[in-house]
C-alpha positions as CSV (number, residue, x, y, z in Angstrom):
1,X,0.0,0.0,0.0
2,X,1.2,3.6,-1.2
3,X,1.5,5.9,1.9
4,X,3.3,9.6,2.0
5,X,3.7,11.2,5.3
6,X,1.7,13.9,6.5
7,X,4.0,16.8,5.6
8,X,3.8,15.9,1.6
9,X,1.4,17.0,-0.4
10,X,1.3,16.0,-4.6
11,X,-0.2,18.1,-7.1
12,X,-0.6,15.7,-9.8
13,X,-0.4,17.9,-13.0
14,X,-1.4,17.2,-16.5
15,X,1.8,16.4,-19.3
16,X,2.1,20.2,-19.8
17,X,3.6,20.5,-16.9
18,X,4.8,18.4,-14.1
19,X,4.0,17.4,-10.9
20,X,4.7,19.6,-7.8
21,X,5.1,18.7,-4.6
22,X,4.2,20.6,-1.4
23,X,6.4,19.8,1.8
24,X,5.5,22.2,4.8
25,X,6.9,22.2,8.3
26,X,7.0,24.8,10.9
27,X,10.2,26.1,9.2
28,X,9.8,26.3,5.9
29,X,7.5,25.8,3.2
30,X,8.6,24.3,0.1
31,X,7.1,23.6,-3.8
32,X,9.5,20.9,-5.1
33,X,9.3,21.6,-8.8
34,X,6.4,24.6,-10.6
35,X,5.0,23.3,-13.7
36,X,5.1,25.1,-17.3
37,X,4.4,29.0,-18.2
38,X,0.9,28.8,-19.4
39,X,-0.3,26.9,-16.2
40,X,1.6,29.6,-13.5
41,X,-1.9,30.4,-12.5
42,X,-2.8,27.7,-11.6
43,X,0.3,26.6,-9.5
44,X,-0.5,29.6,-7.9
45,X,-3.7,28.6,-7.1
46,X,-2.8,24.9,-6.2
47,X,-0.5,26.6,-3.9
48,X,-2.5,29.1,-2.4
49,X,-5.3,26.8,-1.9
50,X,-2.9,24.7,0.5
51,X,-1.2,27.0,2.2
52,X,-3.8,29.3,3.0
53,X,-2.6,32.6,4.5
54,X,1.6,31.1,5.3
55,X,3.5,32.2,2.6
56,X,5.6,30.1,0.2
57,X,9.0,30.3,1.7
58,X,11.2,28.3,-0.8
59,X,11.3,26.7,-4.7
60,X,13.1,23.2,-5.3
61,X,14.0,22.9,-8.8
62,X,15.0,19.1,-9.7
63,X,16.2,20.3,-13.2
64,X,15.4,23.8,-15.5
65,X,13.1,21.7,-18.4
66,X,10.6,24.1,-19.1
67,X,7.8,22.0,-17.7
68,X,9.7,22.1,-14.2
69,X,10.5,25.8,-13.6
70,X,7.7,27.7,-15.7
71,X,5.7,28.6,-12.6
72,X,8.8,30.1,-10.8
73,X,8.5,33.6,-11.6
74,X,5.1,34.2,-11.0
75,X,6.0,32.2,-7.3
76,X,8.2,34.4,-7.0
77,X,6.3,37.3,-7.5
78,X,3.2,36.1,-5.0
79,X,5.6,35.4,-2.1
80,X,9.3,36.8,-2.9
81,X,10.2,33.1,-2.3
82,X,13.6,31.7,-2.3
83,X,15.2,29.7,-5.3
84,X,17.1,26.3,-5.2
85,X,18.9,25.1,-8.7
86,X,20.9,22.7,-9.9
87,X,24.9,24.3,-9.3
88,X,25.4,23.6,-12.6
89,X,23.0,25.9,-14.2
90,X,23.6,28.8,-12.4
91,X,25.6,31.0,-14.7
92,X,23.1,30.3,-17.2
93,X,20.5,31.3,-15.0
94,X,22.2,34.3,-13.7
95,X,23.1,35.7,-17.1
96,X,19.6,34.2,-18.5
97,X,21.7,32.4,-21.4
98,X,18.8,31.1,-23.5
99,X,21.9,29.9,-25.7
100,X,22.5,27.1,-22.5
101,X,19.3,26.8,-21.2
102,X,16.6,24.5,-22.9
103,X,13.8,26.6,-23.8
104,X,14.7,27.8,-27.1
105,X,16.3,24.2,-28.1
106,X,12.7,22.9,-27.6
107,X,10.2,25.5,-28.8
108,X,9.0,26.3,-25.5
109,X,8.8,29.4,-23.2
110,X,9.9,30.4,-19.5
111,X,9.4,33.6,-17.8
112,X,13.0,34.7,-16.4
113,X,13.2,33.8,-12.9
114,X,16.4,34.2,-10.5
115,X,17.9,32.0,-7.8
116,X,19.5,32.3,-4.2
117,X,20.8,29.5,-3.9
118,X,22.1,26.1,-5.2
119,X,22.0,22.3,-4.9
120,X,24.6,19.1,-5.9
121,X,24.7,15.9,-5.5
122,X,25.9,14.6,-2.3
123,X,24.3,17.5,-0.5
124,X,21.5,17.0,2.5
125,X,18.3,19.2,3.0
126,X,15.3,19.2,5.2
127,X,12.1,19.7,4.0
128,X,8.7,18.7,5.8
129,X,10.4,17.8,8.6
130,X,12.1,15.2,6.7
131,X,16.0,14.4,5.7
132,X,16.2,14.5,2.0
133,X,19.7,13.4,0.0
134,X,20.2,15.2,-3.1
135,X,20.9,12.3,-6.2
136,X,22.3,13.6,-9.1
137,X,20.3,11.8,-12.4
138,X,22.1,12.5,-15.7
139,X,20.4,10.9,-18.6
140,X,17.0,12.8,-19.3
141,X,19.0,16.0,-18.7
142,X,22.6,16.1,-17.6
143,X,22.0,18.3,-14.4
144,X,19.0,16.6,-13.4
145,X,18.7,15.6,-9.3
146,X,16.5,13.6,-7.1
147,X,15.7,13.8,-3.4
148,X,15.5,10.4,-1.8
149,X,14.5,10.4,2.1
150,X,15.6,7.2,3.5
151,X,13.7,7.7,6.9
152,X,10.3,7.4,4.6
153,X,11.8,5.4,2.1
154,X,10.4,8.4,-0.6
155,X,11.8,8.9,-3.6
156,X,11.3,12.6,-5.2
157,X,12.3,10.7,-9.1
158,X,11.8,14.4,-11.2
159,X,11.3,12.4,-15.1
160,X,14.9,9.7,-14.1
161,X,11.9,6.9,-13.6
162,X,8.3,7.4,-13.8
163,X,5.8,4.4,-13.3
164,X,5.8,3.6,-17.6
165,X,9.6,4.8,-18.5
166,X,11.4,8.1,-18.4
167,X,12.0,11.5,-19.7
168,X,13.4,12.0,-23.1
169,X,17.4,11.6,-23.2
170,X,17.9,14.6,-24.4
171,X,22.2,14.8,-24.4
172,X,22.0,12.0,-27.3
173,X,20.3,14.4,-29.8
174,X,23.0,16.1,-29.4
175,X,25.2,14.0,-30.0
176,X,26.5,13.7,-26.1
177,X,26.3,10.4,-23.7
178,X,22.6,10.2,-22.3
179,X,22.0,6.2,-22.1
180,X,25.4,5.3,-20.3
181,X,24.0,8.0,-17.8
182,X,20.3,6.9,-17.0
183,X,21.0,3.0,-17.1
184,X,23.7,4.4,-14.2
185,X,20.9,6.5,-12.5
186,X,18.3,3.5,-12.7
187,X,20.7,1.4,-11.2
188,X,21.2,3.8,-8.4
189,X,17.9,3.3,-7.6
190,X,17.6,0.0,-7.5
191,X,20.5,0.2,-4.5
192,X,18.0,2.6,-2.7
193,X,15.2,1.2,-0.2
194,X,12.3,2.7,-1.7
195,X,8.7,1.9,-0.8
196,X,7.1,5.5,-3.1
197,X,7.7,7.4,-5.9
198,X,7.0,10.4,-6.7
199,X,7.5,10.9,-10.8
200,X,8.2,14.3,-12.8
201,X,4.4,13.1,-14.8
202,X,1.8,10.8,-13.3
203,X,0.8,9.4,-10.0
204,X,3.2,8.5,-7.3
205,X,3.5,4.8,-7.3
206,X,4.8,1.8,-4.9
207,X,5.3,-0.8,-7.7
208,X,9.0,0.6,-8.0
209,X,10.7,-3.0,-9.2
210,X,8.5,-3.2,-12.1
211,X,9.2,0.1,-12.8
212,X,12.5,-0.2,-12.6
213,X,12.3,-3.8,-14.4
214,X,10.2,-1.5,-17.9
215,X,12.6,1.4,-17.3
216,X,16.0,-0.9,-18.4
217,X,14.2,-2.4,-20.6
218,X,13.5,0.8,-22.8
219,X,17.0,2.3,-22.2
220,X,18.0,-1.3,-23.6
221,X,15.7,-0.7,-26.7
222,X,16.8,2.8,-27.1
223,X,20.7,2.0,-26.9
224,X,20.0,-0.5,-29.9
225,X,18.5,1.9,-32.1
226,X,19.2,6.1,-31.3
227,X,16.7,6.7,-33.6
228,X,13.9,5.3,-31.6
229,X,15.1,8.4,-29.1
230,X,15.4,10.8,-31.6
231,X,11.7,10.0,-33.1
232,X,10.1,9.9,-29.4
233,X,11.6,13.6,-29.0
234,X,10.0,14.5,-32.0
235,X,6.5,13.3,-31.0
236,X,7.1,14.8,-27.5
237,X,7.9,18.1,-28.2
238,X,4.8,18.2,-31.2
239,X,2.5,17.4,-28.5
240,X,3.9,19.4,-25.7
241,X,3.4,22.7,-28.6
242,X,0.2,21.4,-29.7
243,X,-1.2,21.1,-26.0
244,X,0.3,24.1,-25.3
245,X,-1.5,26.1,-28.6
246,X,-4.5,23.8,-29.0
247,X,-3.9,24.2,-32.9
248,X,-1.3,24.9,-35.4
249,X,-0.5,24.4,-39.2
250,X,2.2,22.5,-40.9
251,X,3.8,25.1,-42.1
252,X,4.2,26.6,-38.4
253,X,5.8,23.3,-37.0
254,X,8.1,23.4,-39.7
255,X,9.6,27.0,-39.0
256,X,9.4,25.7,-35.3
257,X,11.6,23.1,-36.3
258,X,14.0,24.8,-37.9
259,X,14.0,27.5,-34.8
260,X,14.3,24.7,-31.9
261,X,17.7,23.1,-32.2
262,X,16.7,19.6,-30.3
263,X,13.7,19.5,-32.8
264,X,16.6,20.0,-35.7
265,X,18.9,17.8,-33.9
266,X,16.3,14.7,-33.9
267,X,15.2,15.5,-37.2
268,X,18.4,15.1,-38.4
269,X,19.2,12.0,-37.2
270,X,16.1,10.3,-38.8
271,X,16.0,11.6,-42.3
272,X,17.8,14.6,-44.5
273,X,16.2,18.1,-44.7
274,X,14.3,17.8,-47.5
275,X,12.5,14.7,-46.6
276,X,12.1,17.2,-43.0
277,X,7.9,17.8,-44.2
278,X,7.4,14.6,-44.8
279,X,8.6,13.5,-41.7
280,X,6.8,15.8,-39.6
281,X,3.1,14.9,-41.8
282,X,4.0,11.1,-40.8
283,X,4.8,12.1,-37.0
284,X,2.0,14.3,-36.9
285,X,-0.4,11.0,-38.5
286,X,1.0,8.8,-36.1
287,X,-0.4,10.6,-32.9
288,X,-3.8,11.0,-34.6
289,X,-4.0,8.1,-35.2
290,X,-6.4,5.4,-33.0
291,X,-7.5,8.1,-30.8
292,X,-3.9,9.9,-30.1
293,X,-3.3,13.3,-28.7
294,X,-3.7,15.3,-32.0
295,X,-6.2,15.2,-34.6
296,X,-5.5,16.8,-38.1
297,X,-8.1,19.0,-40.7
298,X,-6.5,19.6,-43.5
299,X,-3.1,21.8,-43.0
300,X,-4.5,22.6,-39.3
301,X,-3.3,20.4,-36.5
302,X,-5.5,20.2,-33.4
303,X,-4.7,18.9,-29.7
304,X,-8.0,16.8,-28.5
């Protein structure tokens, strides 16, 4: 039986944006993670809502994806709230170097937020009232983390493991080591005594050796094709626009990608530029197909 203790509290968020996760104790209170841009609102809402008239005292960031970070500003703004990033992104950060960071590479947005101060692996905070260890989980992102709490055998997993897989490896489109690093992180887990986790997308879950058991598996099938990556990305970051716009014409998504370099990366790797509209019509046919996410009227592409 899944159980979290008292001072945790999940906001299970749709795939726009990810989960965030509440942990309050009398010194501090703390959103682990603040969904993407278009939904700030309502994290500030979700927020509100549970916190009532305490103020939001602090911002855990497991990585800087879009999807994690784009309610940070407005947070920020609500309750002058402190910041904690990944070390490794905070020049980019600081200097707002949309050059380093991810949002341009993917055709997404992020309101410019700051930071005050940092996290690394190996380092220990407290949270809820609880001990968490600070992981670090290369693979999906290269300066991902985790938080694992050994007291309540919780494991904060950001997208390293979700109950059906992981986040997309992003460092292979680019032509940098990605699987090497998340079979390492997945294996790192399977070292750890965890009863719950907590995933980036979807519901916290107890079943964590079959998750573990599909996770190798598809870092196994994605190692013996790079393609199979390179396509998911594709698909992921179409839907991720299209949910984000509700509609959208071919002709847009191609100028997207040629703008996002991740999109151009992955495209790339699975055929030459001028097969580039093809590809994106079969994609695009793919997920509106047997009741997908998208569904196509002529040039227009819709989001159900």
């Amino acid at each position: 039986m899944m159980r979290l203790p008292a001072s945790i509290q999940v906001f299970e968020r749709g795939w726009l944006s990810s989960n965030n996760v509440l942990l309050v104790d009398d010194a501090c209170a703390a959103l682990v993670d603040t969904g993407y841009a278009t939904h700030a609102p309502q994290t500030l809402a979700l927020a509100q809502a549970a916190l009532g008239k305490r103020p939001l005292d602090l911002i855990v960031n497991t990585h800087l994806h879009s999807d994690h970070c784009g309610g940070n500003a407005v947070l920020q703004a609500a309750w002058r709230c402190r910041a904690a990033i990944p070390a490794a992104e905070a020049a980019a950060v600081r200097d707002w170097d949309e050059a380093r960071l991810s949002f341009r590479a993917t055709g997404q947005s992020c309101e410019r937020f700051t930071f005050t101060e940092t996290l690394a692996p190996g380092e220990q905070l407290t949270l809820g009232a609880l001990d968490w260890q600070v992981l670090g989980a290369p693979g999906h992102d290269p300066h991902s983390l985790m938080l694992y709490c050994a007291e309540e055998r919780v494991l904060i997993s950001a997208d390293a493991l979700w109950e059906n897989g992981f986040g997309v490896i992003f460092p292979e489109l680019e032509g940098d080591s990605g699987f090497a690093e998340q079979q390492a992180v997945l294996e790192t887990i399977t070292k750890l005594d965890v009863h719950t986790v907590i995933p980036g997308h979807g519901a916290p879950f107890a079943n964590v050796s079959l998750a573990l058991e599909r996770a190798f598996s598809r870092v196994a099938w994605l190692r013996a094709d790079p393609a199979r990556n390179a396509k998911n990305a594709l698909k992921v970051l179409i839907v991720f626009k299209l949910l984000e716009v509700r509609a959208m014409s071919f002709d847009a998504l191609l100028q997207m990608l040629d703008a996002a370099s991740c999109m151009r990366a992955a495209a790339a790797m699975l055929k030459p530029r001028d097969a580039w509209p093809a590809l994106l019509r079969g994609l695009v046919e793919e997920l509106a197909s047997n009741g997908g996410p998208l569904t196509v009227d002529g040039r227009q592409i819709l989001a159900r």
